[in-house]
C-alpha positions as CSV (number, residue, x, y, z in Angstrom):
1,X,18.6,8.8,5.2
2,X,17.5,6.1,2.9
3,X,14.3,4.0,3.1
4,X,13.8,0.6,2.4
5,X,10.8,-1.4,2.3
6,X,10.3,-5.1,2.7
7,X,7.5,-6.6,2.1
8,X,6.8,-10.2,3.5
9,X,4.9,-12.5,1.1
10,X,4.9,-16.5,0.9
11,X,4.7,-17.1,-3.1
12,X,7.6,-14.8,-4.4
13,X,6.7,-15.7,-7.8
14,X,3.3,-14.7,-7.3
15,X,4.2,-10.8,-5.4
16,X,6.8,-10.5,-8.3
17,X,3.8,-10.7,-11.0
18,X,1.4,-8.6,-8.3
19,X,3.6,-5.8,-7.9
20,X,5.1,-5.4,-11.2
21,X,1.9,-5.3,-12.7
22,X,0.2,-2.7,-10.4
23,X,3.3,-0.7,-10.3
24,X,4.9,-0.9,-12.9
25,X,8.2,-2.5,-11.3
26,X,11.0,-4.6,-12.3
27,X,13.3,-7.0,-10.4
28,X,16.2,-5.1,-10.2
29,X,18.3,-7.6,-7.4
30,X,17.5,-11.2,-7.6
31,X,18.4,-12.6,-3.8
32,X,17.3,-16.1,-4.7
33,X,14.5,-18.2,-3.2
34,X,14.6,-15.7,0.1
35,X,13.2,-12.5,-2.5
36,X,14.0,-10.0,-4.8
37,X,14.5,-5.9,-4.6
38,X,12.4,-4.5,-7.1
39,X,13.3,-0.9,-9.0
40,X,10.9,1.7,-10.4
41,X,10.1,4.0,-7.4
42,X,12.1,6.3,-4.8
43,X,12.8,3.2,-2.8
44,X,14.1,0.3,-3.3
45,X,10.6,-2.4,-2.4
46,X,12.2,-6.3,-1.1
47,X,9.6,-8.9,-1.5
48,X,10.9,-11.5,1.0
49,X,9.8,-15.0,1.3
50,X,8.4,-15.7,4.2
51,X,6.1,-18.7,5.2
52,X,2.2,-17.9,6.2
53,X,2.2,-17.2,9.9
54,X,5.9,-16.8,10.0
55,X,7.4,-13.9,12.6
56,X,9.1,-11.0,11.1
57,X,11.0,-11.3,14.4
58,X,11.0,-13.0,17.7
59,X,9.0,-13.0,20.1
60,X,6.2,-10.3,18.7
61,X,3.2,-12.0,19.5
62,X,0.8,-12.2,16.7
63,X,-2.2,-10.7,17.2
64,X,-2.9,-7.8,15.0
65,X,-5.8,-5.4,14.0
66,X,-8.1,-6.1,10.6
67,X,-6.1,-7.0,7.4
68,X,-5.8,-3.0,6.2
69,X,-5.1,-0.8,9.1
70,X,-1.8,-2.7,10.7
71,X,0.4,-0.6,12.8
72,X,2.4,0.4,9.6
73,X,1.1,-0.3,5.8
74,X,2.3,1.8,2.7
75,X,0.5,5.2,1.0
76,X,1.7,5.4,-2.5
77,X,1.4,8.4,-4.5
78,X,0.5,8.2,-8.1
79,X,0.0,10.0,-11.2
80,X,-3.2,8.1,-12.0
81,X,-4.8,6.7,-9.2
82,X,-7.5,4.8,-11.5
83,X,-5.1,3.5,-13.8
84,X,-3.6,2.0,-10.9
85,X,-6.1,0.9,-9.2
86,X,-7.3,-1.1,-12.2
87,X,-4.0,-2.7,-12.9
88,X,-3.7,-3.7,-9.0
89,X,-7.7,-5.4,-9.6
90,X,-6.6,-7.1,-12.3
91,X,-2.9,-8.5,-10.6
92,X,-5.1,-9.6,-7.6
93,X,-5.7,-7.3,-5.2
94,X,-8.9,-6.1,-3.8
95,X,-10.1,-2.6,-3.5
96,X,-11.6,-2.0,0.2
97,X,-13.2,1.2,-0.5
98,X,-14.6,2.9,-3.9
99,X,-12.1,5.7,-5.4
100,X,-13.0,8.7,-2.9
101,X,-12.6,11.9,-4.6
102,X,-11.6,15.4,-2.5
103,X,-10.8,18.9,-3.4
104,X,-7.3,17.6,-2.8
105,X,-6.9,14.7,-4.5
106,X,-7.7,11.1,-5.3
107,X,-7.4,7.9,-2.9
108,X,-8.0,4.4,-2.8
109,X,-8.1,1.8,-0.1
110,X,-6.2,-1.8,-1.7
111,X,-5.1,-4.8,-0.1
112,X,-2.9,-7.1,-2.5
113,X,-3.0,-10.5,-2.3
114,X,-1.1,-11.2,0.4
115,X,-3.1,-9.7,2.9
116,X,-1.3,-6.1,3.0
117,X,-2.8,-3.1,2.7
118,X,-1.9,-0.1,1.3
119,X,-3.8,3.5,-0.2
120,X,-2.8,5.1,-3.2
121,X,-3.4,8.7,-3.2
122,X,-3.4,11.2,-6.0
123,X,-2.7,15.0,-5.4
124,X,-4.7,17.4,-7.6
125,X,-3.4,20.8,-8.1
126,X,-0.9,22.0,-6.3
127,X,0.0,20.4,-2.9
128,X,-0.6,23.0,-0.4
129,X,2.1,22.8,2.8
130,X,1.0,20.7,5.0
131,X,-0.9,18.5,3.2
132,X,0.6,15.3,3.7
133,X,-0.7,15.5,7.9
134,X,-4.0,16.5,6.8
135,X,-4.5,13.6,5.3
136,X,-3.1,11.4,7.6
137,X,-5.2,12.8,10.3
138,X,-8.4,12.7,8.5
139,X,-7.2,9.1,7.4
140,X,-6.9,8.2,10.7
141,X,-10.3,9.7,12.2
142,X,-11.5,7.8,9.7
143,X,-10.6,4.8,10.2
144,X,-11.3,5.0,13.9
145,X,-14.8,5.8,13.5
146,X,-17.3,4.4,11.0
147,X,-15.2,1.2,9.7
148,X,-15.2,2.2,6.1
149,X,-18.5,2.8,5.0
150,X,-17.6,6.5,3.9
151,X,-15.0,8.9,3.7
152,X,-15.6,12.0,6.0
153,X,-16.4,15.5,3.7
154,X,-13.5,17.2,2.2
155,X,-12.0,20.1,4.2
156,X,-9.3,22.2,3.4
């Protein structure tokens, strides 16, 4: 199985300098006005244009939770979550939470500029099996509970 992922954004020109600066991408497809694929990670990321307010289909309404936690939204892992983090700050995005640091690892709560949100996460050591649903279930305690004023302590 192959991923892709799209990413919806209304100023392509705009998400092309975004993401290539925090990630260090480049457009590998060029697909015109409606987007671009963009190369330098496992998948291949499509920024598509799409106006503000615009469907991804029909007929989803569109109401949706808070601006980070949507029902889907991206966790990136990095070799240098900082380094990243301050690229992203200074392409535009905005960091939702203060680098939280864990006997496993780095992670950081970003949303770019067009209203997406996405963590970046950077393992320290070795990965230990299982680690990956760890952290999404303490991810996910945590955002049901104390709306992101801290982290919960670091359990292994």
């Amino acid at each position: 199985m192959q991923q892709l992922v799209h990413i919806h954004v209304d100023d392509l020109a705009r998400a092309i300098a975004f993401y290539s600066t925090c990630f260090e991408l480049h457009v590998g497809r060029d697909l015109g006005a409606n987007g671009v694929e963009l190369h330098g990670t496992t998948a291949p990321i499509y920024l598509l244009t799409k106006a503000a307010g615009d469907r991804a289909t029909s007929p989803v309404p569109l109401d949706r939770p808070p601006t980070h936690w949507r029902p889907l939204h991206l966790d990136v892992v990095v070799d240098d979550v900082d380094a990243v983090v301050a690229r992203a700050l200074t392409a535009g995005a905005q960091l939702e939470h203060p680098v939280y640091t864990s006997s496993w690892g780095k992670l950081a709560l970003v949303t770019d500029p067009f209203g997406h949100g996405f963590c970046l996460v950077q393992f320290l050591g070795s990965r230990p099996p299982g680690m990956g649903i760890r952290l999404a279930l303490r991810l996910y305690e945590f955002r049901e509970s104390s709306g992101h004023t801290r982290f919960p302590p670091a359990t292994e």
